[in-house]
py3Dmol code that shows the C-alpha trace and the ligand (Angstrom):
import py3Dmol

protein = """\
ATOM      1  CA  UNK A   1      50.152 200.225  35.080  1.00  0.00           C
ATOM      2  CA  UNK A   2      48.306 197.550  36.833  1.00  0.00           C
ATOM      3  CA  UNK A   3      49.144 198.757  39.817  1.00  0.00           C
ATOM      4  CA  UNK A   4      47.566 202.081  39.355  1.00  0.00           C
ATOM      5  CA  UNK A   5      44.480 200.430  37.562  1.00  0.00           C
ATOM      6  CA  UNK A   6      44.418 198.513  41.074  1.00  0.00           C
ATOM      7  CA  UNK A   7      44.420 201.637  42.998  1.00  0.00           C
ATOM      8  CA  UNK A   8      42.527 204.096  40.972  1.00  0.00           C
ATOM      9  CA  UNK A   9      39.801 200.995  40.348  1.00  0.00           C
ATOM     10  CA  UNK A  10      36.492 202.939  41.300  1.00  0.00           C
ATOM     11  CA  UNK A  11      36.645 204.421  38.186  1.00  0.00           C
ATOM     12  CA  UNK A  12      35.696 203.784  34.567  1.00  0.00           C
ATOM     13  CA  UNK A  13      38.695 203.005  32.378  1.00  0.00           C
ATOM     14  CA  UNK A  14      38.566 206.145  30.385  1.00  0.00           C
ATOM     15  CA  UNK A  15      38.306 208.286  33.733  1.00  0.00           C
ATOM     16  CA  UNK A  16      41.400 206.893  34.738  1.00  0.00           C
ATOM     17  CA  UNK A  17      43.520 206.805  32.052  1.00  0.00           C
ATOM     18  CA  UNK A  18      42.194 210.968  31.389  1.00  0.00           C
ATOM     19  CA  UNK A  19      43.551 210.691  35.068  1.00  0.00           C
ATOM     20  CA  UNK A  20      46.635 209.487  34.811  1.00  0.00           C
ATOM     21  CA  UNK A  21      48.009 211.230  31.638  1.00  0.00           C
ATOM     22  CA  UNK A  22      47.827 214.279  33.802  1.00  0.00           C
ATOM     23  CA  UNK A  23      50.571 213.526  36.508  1.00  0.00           C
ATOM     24  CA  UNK A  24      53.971 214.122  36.389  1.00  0.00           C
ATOM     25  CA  UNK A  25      54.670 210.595  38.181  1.00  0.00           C
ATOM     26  CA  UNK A  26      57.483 210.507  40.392  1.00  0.00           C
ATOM     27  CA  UNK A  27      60.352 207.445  39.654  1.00  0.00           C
ATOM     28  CA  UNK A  28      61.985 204.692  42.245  1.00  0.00           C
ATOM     29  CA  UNK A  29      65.608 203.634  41.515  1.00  0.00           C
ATOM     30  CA  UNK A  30      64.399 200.932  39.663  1.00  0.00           C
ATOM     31  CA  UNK A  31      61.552 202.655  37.611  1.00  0.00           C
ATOM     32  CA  UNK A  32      58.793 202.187  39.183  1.00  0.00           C
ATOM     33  CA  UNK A  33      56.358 204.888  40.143  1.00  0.00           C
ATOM     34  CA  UNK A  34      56.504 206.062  43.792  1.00  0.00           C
ATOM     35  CA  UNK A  35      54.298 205.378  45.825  1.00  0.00           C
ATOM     36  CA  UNK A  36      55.813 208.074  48.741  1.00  0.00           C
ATOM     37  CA  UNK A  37      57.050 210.552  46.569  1.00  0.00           C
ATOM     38  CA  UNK A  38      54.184 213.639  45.680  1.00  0.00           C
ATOM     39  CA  UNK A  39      52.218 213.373  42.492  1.00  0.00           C
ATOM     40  CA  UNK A  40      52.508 216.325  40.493  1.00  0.00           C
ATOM     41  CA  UNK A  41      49.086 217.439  38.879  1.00  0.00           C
ATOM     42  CA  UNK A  42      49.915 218.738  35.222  1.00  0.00           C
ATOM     43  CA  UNK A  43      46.383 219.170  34.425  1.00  0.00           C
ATOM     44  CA  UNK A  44      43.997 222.078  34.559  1.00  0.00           C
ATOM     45  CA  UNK A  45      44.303 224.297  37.964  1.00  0.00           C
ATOM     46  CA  UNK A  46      41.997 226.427  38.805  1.00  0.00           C
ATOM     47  CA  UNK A  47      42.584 229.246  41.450  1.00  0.00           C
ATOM     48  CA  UNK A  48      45.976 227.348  42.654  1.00  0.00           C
ATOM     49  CA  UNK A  49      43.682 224.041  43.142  1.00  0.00           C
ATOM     50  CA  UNK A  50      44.197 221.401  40.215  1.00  0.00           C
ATOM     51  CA  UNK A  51      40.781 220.307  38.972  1.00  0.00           C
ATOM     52  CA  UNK A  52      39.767 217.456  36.721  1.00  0.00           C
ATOM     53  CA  UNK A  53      35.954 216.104  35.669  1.00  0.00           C
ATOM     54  CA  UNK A  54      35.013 213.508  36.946  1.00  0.00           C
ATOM     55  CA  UNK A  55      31.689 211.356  37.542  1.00  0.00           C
ATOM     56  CA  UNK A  56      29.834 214.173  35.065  1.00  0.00           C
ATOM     57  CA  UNK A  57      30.926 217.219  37.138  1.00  0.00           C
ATOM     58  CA  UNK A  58      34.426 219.309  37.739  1.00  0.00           C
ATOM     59  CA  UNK A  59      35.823 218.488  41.113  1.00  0.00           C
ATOM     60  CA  UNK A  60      39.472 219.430  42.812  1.00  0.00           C
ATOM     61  CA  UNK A  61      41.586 216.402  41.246  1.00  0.00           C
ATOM     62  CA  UNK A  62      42.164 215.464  45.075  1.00  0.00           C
ATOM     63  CA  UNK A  63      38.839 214.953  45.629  1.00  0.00           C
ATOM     64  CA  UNK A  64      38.501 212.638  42.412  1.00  0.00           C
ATOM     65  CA  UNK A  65      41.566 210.528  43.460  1.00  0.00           C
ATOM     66  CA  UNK A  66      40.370 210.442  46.667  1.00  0.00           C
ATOM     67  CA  UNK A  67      36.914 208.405  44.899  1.00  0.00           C
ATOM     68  CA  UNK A  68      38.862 206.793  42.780  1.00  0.00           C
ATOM     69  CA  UNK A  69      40.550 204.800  45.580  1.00  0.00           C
ATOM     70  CA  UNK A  70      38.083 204.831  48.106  1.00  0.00           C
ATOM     71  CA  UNK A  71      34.320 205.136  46.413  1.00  0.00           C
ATOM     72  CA  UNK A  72      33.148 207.321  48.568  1.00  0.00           C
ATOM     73  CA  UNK A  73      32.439 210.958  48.173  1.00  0.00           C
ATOM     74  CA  UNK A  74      34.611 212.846  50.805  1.00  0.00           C
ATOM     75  CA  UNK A  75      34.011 215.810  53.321  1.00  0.00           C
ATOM     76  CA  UNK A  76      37.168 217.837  53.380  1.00  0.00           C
ATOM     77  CA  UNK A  77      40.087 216.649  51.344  1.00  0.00           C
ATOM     78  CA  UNK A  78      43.511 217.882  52.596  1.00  0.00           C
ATOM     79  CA  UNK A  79      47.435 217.287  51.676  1.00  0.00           C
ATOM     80  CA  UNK A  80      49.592 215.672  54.345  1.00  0.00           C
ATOM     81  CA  UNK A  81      52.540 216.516  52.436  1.00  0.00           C
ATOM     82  CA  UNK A  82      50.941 219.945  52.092  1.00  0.00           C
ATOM     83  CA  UNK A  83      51.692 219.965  48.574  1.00  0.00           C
ATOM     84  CA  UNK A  84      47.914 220.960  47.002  1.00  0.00           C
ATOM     85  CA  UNK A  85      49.364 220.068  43.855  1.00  0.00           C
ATOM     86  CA  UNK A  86      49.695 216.806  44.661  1.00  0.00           C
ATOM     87  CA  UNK A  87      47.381 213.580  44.071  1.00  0.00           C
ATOM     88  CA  UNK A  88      48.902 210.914  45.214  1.00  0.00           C
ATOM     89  CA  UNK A  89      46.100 209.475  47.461  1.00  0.00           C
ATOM     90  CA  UNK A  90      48.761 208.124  50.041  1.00  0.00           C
ATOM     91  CA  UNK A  91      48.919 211.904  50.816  1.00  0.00           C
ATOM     92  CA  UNK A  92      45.111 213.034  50.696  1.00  0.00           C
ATOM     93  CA  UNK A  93      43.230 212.685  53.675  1.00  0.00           C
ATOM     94  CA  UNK A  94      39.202 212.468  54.181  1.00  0.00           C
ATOM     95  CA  UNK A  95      38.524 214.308  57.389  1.00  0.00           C
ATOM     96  CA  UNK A  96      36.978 217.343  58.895  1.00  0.00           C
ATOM     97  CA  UNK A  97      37.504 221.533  58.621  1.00  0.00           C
ATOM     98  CA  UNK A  98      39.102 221.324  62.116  1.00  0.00           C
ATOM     99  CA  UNK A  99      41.382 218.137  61.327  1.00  0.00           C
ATOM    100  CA  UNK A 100      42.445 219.997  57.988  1.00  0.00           C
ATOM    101  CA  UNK A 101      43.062 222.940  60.024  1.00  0.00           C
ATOM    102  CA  UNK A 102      45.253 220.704  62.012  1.00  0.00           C
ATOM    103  CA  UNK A 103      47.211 219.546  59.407  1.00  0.00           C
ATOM    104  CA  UNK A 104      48.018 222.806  58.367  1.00  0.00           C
ATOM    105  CA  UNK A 105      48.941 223.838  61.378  1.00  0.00           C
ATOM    106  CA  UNK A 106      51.246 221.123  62.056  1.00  0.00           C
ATOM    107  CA  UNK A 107      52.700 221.611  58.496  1.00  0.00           C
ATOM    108  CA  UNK A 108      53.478 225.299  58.936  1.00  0.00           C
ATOM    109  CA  UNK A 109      50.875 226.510  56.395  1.00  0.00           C
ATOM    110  CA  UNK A 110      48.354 227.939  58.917  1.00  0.00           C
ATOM    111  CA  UNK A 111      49.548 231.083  60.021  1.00  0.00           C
ATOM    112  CA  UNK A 112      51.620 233.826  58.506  1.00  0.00           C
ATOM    113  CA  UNK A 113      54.769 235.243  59.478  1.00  0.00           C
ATOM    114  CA  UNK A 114      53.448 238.547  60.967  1.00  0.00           C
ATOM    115  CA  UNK A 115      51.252 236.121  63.065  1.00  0.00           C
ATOM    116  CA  UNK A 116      47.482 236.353  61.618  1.00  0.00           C
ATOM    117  CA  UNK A 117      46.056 233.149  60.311  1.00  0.00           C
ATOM    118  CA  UNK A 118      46.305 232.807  56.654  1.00  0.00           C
ATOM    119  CA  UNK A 119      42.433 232.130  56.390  1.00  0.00           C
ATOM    120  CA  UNK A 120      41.249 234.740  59.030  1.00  0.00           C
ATOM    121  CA  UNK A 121      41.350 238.744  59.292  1.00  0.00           C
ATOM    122  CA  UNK A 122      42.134 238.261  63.063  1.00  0.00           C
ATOM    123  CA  UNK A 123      45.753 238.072  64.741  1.00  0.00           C
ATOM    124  CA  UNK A 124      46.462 234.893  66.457  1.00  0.00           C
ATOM    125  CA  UNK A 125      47.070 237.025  69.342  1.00  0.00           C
ATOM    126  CA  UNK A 126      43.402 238.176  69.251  1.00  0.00           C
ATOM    127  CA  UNK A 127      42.226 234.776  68.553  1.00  0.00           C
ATOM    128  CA  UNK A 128      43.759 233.129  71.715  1.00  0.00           C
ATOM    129  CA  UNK A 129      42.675 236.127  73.849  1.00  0.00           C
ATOM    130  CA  UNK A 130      38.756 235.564  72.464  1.00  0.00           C
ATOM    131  CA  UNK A 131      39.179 231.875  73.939  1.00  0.00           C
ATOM    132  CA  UNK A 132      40.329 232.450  77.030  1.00  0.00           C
ATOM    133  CA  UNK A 133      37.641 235.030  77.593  1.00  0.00           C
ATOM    134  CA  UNK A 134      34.921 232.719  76.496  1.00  0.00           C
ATOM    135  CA  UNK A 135      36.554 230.752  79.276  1.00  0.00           C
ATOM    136  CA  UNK A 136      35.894 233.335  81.674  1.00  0.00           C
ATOM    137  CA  UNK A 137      32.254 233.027  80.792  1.00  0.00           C
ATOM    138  CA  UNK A 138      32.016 236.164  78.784  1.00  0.00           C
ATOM    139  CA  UNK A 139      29.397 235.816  75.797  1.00  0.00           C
ATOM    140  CA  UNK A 140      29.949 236.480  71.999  1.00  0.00           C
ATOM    141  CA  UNK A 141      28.335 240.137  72.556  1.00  0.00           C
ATOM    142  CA  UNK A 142      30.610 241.299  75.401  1.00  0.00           C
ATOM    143  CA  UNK A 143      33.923 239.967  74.365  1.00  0.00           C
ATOM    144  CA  UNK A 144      33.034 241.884  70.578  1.00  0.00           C
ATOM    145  CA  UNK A 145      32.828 244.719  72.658  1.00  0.00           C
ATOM    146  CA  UNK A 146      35.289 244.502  75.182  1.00  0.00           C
ATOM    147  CA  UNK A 147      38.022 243.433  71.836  1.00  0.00           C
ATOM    148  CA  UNK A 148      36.078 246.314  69.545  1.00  0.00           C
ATOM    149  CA  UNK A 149      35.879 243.096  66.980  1.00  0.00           C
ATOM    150  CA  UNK A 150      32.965 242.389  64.968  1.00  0.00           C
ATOM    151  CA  UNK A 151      30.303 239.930  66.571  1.00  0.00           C
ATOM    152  CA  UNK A 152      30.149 237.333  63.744  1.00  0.00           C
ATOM    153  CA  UNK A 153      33.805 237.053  63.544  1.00  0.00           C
ATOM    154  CA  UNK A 154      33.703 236.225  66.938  1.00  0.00           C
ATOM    155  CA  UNK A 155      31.238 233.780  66.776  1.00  0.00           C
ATOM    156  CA  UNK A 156      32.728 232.520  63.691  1.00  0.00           C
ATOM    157  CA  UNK A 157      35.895 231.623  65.661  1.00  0.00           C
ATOM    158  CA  UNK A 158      34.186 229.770  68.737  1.00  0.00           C
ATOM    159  CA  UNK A 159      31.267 228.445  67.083  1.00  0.00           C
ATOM    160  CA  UNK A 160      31.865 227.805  63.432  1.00  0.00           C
ATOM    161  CA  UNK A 161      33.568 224.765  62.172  1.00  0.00           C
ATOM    162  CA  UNK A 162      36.331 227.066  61.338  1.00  0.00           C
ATOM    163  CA  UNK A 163      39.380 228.185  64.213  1.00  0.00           C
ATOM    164  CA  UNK A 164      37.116 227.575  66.654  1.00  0.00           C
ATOM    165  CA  UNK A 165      38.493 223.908  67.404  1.00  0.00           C
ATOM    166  CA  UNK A 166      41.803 224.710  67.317  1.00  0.00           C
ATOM    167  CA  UNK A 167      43.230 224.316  70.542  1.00  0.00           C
ATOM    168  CA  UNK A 168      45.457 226.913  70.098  1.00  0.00           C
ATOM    169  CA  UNK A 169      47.885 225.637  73.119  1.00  0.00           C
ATOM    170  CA  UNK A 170      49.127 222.495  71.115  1.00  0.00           C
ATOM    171  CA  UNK A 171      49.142 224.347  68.002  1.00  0.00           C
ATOM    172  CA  UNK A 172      52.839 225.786  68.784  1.00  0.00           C
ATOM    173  CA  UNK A 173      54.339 228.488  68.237  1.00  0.00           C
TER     174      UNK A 173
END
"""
ligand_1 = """\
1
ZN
Zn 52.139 214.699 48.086
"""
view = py3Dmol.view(width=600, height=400)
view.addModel(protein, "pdb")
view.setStyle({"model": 0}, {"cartoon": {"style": "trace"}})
view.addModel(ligand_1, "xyz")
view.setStyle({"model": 1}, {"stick": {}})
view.zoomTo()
view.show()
């Protein structure tokens, strides 16, 4: 347990150990708790996300780990092993939309099968064709008429912090 008081240290003692009696703790060959393997939340989840109160407030049980280990609030919390009921902080990341959008990506959790991003109404197809028009120096306006797609989707895709930064190229296919 030591170890885990060492890691989970920006914490009060009560936080953690409330903490720690809800993961499922994954086992080395000689009985230690892994460090690599995922950390299975048993706690409460709320809409698929495992929360837990912390510091006076509920919070996703990433984002308290996350504190725990670093003591620092974070932006975006996402799962490199793309497990989101993980915490084990080896596999929670502090970064931006775009870089959790990334992640996804790269994981196979952004898009659907039929194409369309899990988080968006509009096909990838679409998506890559509204880029490479803004390329072409076509404004918001036009290409929402030219595509017959809403304006503030549009901008939502090349302006928000949302797909816009995706460079849709690297993303694969
Ligand atoms: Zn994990």
């Amino acid at each position: 347990m030591t170890k885990l008081n060492k890691l989970l240290q920006y914490c009060n003692e009560n936080e953690r150990k409330r903490f720690i009696k809800k993961i499922k703790f994954p086992y080395t060959k000689n009985k230690k708790i892994s460090m690599k393997k995922c950390w299975i939340w048993n706690g409460n989840i709320s809409k698929k996300v495992p929360i837990f109160w912390f510091n006076g407030t509920t919070t996703t049980a990433a984002r308290a780990v996350y504190q725990m280990t670093c003591n620092k609030k974070p932006n975006i919390c996402y799962h490199t092993c793309g497990n989101y009921k993980c915490v084990n902080p080896n596999h929670i990341k502090n970064g931006t939309k775009s870089e959790s959008i990334h992640n996804a990506i790269k994981l196979g959790k952004y898009f659907n099968t039929d194409g369309t991003f899990k988080h968006s109404i509009l096909t990838r197809d679409q998506l890559i064709l509204i880029h490479k028009l803004v390329d072409t120096g076509l404004k918001c306006i036009d290409i929402s008429k030219k595509l017959n797609i809403k304006y503030h989707l549009i901008h939502n895709v090349l302006y928000n912090n949302c797909n816009g930064h995706i460079d849709l190229k690297k993303s694969g296919k």
